[in-house]
C-alpha positions as a Python dict, from the first residue, in 0.01 Angstrom:
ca = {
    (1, 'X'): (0, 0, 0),
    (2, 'X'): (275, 262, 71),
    (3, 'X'): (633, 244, -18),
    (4, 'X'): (751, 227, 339),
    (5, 'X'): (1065, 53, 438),
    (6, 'X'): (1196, -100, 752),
    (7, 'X'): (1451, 209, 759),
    (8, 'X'): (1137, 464, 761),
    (9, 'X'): (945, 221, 1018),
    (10, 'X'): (1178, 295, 1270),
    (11, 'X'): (1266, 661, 1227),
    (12, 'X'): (897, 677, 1279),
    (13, 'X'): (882, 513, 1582),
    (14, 'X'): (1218, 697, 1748),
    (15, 'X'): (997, 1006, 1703),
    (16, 'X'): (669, 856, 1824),
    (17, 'X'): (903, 793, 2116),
    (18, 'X'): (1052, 1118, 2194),
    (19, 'X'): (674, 1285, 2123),
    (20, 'X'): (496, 1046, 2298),
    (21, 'X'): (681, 969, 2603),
    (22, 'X'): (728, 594, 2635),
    (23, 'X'): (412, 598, 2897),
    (24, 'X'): (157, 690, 2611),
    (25, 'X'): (335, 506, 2323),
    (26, 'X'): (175, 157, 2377),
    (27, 'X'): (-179, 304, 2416),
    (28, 'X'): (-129, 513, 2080),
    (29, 'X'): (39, 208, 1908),
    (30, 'X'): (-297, 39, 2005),
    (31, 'X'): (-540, 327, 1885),
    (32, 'X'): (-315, 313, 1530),
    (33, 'X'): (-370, -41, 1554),
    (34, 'X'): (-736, -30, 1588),
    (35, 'X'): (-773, 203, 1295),
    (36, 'X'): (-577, 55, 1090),
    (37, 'X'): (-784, -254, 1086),
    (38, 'X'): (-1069, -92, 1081),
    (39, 'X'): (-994, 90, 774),
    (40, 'X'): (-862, -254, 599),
    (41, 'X'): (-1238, -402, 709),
    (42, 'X'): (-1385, -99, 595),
    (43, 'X'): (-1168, -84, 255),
    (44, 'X'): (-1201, -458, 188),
    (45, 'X'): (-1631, -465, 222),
    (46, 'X'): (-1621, -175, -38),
    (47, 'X'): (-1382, -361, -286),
    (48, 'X'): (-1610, -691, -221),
    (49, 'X'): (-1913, -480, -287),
    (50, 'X'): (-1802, -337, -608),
    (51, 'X'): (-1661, -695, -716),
    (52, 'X'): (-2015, -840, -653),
    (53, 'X'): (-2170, -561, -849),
    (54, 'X'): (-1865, -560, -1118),
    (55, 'X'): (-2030, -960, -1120),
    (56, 'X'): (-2355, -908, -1127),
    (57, 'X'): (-2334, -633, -1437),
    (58, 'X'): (-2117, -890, -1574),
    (59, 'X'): (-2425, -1152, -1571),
    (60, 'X'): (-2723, -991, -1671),
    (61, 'X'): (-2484, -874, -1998),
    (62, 'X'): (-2391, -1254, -2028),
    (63, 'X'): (-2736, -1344, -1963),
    (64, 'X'): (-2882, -1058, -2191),
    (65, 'X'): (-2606, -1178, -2465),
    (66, 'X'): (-2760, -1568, -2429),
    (67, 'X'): (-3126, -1400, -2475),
    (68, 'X'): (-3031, -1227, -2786),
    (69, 'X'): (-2906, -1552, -2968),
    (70, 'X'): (-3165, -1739, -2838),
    (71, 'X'): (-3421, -1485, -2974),
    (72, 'X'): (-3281, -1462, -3329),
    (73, 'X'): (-3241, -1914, -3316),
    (74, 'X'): (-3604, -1905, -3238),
    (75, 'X'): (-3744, -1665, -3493),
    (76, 'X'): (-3490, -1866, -3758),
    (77, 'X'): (-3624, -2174, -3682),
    (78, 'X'): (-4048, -2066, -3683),
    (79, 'X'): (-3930, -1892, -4027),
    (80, 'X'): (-3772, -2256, -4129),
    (81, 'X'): (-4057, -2415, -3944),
    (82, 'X'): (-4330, -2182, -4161),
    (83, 'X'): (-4170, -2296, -4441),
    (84, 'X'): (-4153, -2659, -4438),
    (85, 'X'): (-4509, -2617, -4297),
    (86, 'X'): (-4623, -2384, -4605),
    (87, 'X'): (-4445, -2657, -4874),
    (88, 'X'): (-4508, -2978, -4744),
    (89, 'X'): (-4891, -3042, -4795),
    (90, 'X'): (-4941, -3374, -4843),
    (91, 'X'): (-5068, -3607, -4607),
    (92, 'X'): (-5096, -3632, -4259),
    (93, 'X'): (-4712, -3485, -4161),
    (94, 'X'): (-4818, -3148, -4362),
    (95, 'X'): (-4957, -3024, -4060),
    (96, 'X'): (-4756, -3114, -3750),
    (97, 'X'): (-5004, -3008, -3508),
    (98, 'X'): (-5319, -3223, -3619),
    (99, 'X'): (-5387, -3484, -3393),
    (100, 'X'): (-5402, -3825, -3581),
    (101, 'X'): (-5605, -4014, -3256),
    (102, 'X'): (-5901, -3830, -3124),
    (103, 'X'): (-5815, -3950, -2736),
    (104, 'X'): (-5553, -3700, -2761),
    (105, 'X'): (-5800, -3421, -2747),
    (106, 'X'): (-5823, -3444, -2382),
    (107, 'X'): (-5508, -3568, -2226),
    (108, 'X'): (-5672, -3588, -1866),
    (109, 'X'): (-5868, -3863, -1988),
    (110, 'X'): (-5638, -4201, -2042),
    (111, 'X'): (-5977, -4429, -2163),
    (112, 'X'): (-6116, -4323, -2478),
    (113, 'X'): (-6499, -4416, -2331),
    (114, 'X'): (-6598, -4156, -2181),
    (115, 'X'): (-6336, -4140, -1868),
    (116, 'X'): (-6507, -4490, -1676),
    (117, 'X'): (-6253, -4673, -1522),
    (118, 'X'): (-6335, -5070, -1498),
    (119, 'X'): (-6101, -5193, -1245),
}
C-alpha cells in the first residue's frame, strides 16, 4: 500500500518515542492499531461490494447476450418451421399439429370411453 521501508518504520517510531513519552506510546500504538484494521475491514467490504456488483453487471450482460441468440435461433427456426409447414402439404405430416387419434383431445382422460374406469 505505501512504499515504506523498515529504515522509515523505525525513524517513525524513534519520534513517536521522543513525542509520545514511552508511557503513552503503547496506548497510541494500540489506537493506530485499531484504525488501521478498521480501515482494511472498511476498505475490503467496499472492494467486495463493487466486485459483486462488477459480477452481477457482468451476468445480466452474459445473460442478456444468451437472450439475444436465443431470440434470433427461435425466430430462424419458426421462419424454417413456416416454411416446411407452407411446402409440405401432403398427407398427414403437412400439418404437424393435427392430432391423428381423437383420445388425444383431452389428455386428462387415459380411456377413450368416456373417462369410466373398470377396475
Amino acid at each position: 500500500m505505501f512504499d515504506i521501508g523498515g529504515a522509515e518504520i523505525i525513524v517513525v517510531l524513534i519520534i513517536a518515542l521522543l513525542v509520545m513519552g514511552p508511557k503513552n506510546l503503547p496506548k497510541v500504538a494500540r489506537t493506530v492499531g485499531r484504525f488501521m484494521g478498521h480501515a482494511r475491514r472498511v476498505t475490503d467490504e467496499f472492494k467486495s461490494v463493487i466486485g459483486e456488483e462488477i459480477r452481477a453487471m457482468e451476468m445480466k450482460e452474459f445473460q442478456e447476450k444468451q437472450n439475444a441468440a436465443g431470440d434470433s435461433k427461435d425466430q430462424e427456426s419458426d421462419q424454417s418451421a413456416g416454411d416446411d409447414r407452407a411446402t409440405n402439404t401432403d398427407g398427414p405430416e403437412a400439418d404437424p399439429d393435427r392430432k391423428e387419434n381423437p383420445a388425444q383431445d383431452n389428455p386428462g382422460d387415459n380411456n377413450s370411453r368416456g373417462g369410466h374406469d373398470e377396475r
